[in-house]
N, C-alpha and C positions, 0 to 999 in steps of 0.2 A: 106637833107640826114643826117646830123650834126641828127638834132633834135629826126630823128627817129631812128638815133644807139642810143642816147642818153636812147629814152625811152624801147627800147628793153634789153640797159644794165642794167634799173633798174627795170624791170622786172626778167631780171633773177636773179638779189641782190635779188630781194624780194621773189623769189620762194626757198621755201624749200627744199634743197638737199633730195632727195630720200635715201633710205638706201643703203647700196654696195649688200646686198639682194635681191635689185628691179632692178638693173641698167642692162645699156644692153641684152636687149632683142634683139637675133640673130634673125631679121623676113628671111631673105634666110636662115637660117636653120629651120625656120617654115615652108617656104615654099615649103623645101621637106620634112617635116613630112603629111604637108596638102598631098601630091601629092601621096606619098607612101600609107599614110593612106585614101585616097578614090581610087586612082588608081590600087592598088594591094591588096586593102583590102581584109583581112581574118577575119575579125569581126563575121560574120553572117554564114558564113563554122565552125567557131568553136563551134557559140552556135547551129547550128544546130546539129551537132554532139551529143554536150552534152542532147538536148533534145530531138530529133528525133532518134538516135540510141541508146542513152545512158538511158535517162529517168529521173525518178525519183530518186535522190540522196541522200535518209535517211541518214544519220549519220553509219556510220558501216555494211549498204545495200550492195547484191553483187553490184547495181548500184553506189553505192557510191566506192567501190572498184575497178570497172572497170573508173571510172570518175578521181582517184586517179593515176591510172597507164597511162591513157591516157593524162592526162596534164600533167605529168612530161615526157612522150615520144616527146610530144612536144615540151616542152622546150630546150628538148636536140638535138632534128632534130633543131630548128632553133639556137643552139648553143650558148646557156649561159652554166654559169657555173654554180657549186657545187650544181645539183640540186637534191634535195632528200626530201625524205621523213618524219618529223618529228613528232614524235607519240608522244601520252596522253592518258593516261587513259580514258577510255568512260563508254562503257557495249555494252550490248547483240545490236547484229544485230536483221535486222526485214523485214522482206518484204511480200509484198500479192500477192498472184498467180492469185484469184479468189473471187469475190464477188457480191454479188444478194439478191434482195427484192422485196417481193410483196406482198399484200395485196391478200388473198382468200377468208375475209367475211367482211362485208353484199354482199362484190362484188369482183372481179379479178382488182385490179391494179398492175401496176409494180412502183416501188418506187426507188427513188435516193437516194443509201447510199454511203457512205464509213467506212472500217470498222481504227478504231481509231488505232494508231501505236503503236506495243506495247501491246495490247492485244492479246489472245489469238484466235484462229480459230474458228469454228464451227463442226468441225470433222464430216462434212456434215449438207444436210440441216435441219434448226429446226423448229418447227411449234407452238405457240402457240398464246393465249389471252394476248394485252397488257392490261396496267395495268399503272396511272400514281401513282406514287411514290415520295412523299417529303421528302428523307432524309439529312434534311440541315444541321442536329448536332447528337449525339450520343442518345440521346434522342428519336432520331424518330426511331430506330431499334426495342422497344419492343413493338411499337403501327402493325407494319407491322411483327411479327415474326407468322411463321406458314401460314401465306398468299400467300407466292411466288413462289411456287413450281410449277415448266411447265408453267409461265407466261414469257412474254420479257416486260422490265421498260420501262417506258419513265421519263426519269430522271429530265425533265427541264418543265416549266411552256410553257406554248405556248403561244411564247409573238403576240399581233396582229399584222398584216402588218401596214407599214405606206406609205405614197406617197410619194414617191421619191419626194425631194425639190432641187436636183442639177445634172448637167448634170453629167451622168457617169463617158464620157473622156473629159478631159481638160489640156488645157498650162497655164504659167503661165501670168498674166498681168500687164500693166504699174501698174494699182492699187495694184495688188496683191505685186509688188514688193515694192510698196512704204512702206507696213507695215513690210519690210525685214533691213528698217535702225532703228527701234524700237527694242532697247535693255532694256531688266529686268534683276534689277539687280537677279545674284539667291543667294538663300537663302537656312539656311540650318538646318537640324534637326539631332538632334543624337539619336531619339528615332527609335528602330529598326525594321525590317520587320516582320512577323509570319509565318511561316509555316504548322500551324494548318491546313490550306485548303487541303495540301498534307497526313497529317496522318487522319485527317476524309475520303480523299479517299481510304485510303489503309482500312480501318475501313470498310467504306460500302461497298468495293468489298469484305472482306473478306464474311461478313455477307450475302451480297447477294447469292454466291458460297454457304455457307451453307444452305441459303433457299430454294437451287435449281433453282436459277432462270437462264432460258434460253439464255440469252443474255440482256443487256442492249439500249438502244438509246437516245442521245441527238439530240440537234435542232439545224441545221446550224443558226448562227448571222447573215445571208445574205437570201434575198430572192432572187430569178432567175436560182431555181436549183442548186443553188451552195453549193458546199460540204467542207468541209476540210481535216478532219479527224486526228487532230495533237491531240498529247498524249507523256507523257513525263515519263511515267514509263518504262526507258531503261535499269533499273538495276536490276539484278538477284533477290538482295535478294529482292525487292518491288515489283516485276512481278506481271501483273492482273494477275486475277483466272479467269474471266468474260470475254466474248465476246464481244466487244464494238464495236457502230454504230454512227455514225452520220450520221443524216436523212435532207433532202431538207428542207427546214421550210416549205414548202408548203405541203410536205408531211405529215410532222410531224401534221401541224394544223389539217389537216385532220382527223389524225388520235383522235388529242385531241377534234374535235368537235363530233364526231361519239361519243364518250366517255358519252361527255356531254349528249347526247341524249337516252343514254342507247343503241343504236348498239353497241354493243361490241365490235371494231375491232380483225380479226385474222390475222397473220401475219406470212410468212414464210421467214427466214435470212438463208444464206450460204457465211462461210467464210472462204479461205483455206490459210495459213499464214504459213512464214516458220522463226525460230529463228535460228542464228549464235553465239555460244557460245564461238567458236574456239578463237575466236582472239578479246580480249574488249580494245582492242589499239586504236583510231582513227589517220588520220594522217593528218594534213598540209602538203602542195606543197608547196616548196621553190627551188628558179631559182635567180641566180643573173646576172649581168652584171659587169663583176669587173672593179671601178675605176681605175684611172692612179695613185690617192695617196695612198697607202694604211695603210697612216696615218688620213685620212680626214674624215675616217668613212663610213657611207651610209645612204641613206633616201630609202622609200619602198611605196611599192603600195600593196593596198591589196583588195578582194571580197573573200564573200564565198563560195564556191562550193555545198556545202551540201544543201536539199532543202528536203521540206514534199514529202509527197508521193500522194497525191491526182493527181498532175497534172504531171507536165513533169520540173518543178522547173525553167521556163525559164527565167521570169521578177524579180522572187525573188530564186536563183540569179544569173542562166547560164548568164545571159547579162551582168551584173560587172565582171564576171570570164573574161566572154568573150573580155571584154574589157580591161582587165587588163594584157590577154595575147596578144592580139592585140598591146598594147602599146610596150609590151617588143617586138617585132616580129619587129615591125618600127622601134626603136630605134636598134636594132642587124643591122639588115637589110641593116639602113642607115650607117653604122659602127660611130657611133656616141659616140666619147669618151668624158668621164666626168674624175672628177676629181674624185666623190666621186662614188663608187659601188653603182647600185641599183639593189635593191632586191623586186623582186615580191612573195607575198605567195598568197595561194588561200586557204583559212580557212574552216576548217571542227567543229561541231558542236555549226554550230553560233544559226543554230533553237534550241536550245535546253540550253541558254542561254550565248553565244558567248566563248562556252567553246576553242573554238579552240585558236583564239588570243589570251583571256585568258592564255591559257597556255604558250605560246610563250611568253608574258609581264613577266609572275613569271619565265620561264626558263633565258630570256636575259636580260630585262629592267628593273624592278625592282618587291618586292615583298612584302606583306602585310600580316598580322598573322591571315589569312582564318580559318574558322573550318576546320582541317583537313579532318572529317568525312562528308561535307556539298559537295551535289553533283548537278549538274545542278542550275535549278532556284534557289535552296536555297542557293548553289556556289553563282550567279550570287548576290542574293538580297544582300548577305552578303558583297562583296568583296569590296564594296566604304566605308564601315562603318568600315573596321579592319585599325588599325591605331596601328603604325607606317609605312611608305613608309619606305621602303628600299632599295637604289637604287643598281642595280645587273651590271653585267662586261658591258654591249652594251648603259646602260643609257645615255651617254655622247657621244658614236659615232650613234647612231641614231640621224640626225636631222632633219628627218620629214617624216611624213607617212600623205599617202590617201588614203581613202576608197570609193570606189561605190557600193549602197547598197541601189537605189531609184528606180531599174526598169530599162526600157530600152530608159527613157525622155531624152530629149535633155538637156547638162549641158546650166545653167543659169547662174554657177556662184560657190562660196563656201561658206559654215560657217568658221568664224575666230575663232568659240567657245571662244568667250570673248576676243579674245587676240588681242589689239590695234596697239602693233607692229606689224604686221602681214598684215595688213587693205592696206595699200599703196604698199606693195608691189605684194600683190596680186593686186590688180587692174593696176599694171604695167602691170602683168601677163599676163594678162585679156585681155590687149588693143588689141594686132592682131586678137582676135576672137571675136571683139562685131559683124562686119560681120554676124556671126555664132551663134549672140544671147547670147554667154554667157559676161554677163556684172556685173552683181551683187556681190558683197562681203560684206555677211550679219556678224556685228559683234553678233550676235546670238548664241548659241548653240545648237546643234541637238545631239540627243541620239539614243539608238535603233540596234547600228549594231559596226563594228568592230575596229571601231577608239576609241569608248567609255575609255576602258582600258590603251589604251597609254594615251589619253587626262588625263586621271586618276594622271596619276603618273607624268606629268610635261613634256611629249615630244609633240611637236608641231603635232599635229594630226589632219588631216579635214576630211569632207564627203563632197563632190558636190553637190549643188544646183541644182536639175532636175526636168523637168516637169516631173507633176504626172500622166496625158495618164488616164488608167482604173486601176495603179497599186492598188489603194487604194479602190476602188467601186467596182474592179470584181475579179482582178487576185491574190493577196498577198497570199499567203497560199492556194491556192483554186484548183479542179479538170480545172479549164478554163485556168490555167496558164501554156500555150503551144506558141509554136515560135509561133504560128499563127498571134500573139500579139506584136509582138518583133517590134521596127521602126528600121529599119535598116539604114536610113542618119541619125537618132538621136546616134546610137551607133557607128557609122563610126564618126562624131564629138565629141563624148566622147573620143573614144581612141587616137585622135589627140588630145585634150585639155590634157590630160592626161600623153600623152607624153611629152607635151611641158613643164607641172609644174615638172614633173621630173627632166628632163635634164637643167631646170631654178635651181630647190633646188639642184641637184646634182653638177653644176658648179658654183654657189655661192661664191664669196668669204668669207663669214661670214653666221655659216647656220641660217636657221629661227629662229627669235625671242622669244625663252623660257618663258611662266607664272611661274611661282616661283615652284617647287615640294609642291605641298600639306600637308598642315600640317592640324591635326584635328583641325575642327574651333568649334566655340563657336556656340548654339544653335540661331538660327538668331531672337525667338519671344522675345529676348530679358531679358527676366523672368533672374533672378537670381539663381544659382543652391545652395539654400540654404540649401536643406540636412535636415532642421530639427536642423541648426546650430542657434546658436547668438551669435552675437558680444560679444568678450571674451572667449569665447569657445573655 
């Protein structure tokens, strides 16, 4: 007995104290989160809601309005606090009543479109000859001028089909995870983004409207019918003049081989579209749970509520919403006090370049010397590259935010986004749900959605590791992405994991692990910035 206290006390001399961060983990308080969160789950009642009655949630849409008003109705029936509505500047509302295609010569087909958001109608139906059209530079306007009058364009080359080489839906695997502990370092440039792709589009809508031409059409990126119809001219003064389509690629090829062959295809488009001028506010949902300290700060949960218009916006991204109000719903529920507040938002115009967090970073956490004038993506491209960080009043009581923002997969795990402190205590985290599959803590970084901009400025910021299902082969942006699609034990397990890293970072005694606030770094190809200088100079 001697010999085996012996070697168990030098085992634990020799094991590394965990951080005050990672320690005690309450599993009989997990184990009435598991219990509340699949026994009285409301996971799958709320994305239904948001998809099946509510719909497609544009940016500033009456759906996105009505999506606004109903999840903070929510939060306040299940009784958090201060929860309201917080606006930014956006632009014009947009939504589609009605929309139709078909083909009437050499033959009668009916065609998959959708009309692009953001453009204009059709003020009934139009008929004419298409016409394919390359205008990739300013250049190509006076080889096509006088040409385009009562034609519809087809804007995009017709690229060929390929064979599918991977299964649609899938999880993730012992192998797949194994390349999830390979870390790069990242690297960094200071040469900047362009925006020219956006003023050549405003150039050739203009142009085209003069030409007279009837409507335009690009080619879905996806084959299997699939549509999207995403379009980022949401501001007044940049508004199309032109009626815009996107067409099935199978449609589209169609029409681009007919071409080739001298059948001329003829086509008739109708699109009835309605603009919102009244109100160019968009707004985040914000709900809290207020701490027992209310010196101790808060950490937050967040998805974005906002979605294209093609489908019903369920897996990208009713299911994070859905699950982020889930989580708050079991924590209330269970009256489960923390020390520090948490706060859940549900972000509005993340499609459109994650303006909504966005603006919540520059309003609380910190701020950077943006182009004033720069809106959407060109906001977006610009905002990592304006330097100085300036950190704003909530910098220091924020300590830590998560995001879900992968669909409706089963969590696997999280990205550490580089941060090594962070690494063990999350897999503390972790341990009562390997059970449940989620086991991974990739020290990696991921981009793409609404932790980006905290991760930005130096607050401990994650997204979940989730199996990727058909988010990425069928549903992401596309007319297919409806509950139909949703896994509902995958999202019943998300919003218990979810809960659990809250009420873990909210009762902490020391919050998550901080990387340093970002300072502008030096150009990573190593090249000298000599300017044209020399020594002595």
């Amino acid at each position: 007995m001697r010999a085996i206290s012996l070697a168990v006390a030098t085992a634990l001399l020799l094991t590394p104290a965990l951080p005050a961060t990672a320690q005690e983990v309450d599993r009989t308080q997990i184990a009435r989160i598991v219990d509340e969160g699949t026994r009285d789950s409301e996971v799958m009642r709320i994305a239904q809601y948001l998809t099946d009655v509510i719909g497609p949630r544009l940016t500033n849409s009456p759906g996105m309005r009505q999506a606004e008003d109903w999840t903070a109705a929510k939060f306040r029936e299940w009784g958090l606090s201060n929860v309201h509505k917080e606006g930014f500047e956006f632009g014009r509302g947009w939504s589609a009543q009605s929309w139709n295609a078909r083909m009437v010569s050499p033959r009668i087909d009916q065609l998959t479109v959708m009309p692009i958001t953001w453009t204009p109608g059709t003020n009934g139906t139009v008929r004419g000859p298409v016409v394919r059209v390359s205008l990739s530079s300013a250049s190509d306007f006076e080889r096509w001028k006088g040409k385009l009058a009562g034609k519809i364009v087809l804007l995009d080359e017709a690229e060929p089909a390929e064979a599918p080489t991977s299964v649609p839906f899938r999880r993730w695997t012992d192998e797949d995870f194994a390349k999830y502990s390979e870390y790069s370092l990242p690297t960094y440039s200071n040469g900047g983004g362009s925006g020219a792709w956006m003023t050549l589009g405003q150039q050739r809508d203009a142009f085209l409207k003069e030409e007279g031409v009837l409507a335009t059409v690009s080619m879905s990126g996806r084959d299997g019918d699939i549509v999207h119809g995403s379009g980022y001219s949401f501001l007044l003064e940049n508004a199309p003049q032109v009626p815009g389509f996107e067409m099935s690629a199978e449609d589209y090829r169609r029409l681009a081989r007919l071409l080739e062959i001298g059948a001329t295809p003829e086509i008739e488009l109708e699109s009835s579209v309605t603009f919102d001028d009244s109100n160019t506010t968009a707004y985040n949902v914000i709900a809290d749970i207020p701490g027992t300290d209310r010196n101790a700060g808060y950490v937050m949960a967040g998805a974005h509520l906002d979605s294209w218009a093609a489908g019903d916006g369920a897996a990208d991204n009713a299911a994070g919403s859905a699950m982020v109000m889930e989580a708050a719903r079991i924590i209330k529920s269970l009256n489960i006090r923390t020390r520090r507040t948490i706060r859940f938002a549900l972000w509005n115009g993340e499609e459109q370049g994650l303006l909504g967090s966005m603006a919540y970073v520059e309003k609380h956490i910190a701020s950077r010397p943006v182009d004033p004038d720069a809106s959407g993506i060109a906001r977006y491209m610009g905002w990592n590259r304006a330097w100085p960080i300036t950190p704003g009043p909530d910098h220091g009581k924020l300590a830590a935010y998560f995001n879900i923002d992968n669909g409706s997969g089963k969590i696997r795990g999280i990205y550490a986004q580089g941060n090594p402190a962070v690494m063990p205590i999350f897999e503390e985290w972790l341990k009562p749900f390997a059970s449940l599959g989620a086991t991974q803590v990739a020290m990696r970084s991921t981009g793409g959605t609404d932790h980006v901009f905290f991760d930005a400025v130096g607050i401990p910021a994650f997204q979940f590791i989730q199996d990727p299902l058909d988010y990425g082969s069928r549903l992401h942006h596309t007319n297919l992405d409806t509950f139909d699609h949703l896994q509902a034990d995958d999202m019943r397990q998300g919003a218990i994991i979810l809960a659990a890293f809250l009420i873990q970072a909210a009762n902490a005694d020391e919050p998550l692990p901080r990387m340093p606030i970002p300072a502008k770094p030096l150009d990573s190809s190593g090249y000298y910035p000599w300017a044209g200088q020399t020594e002595g100079n």
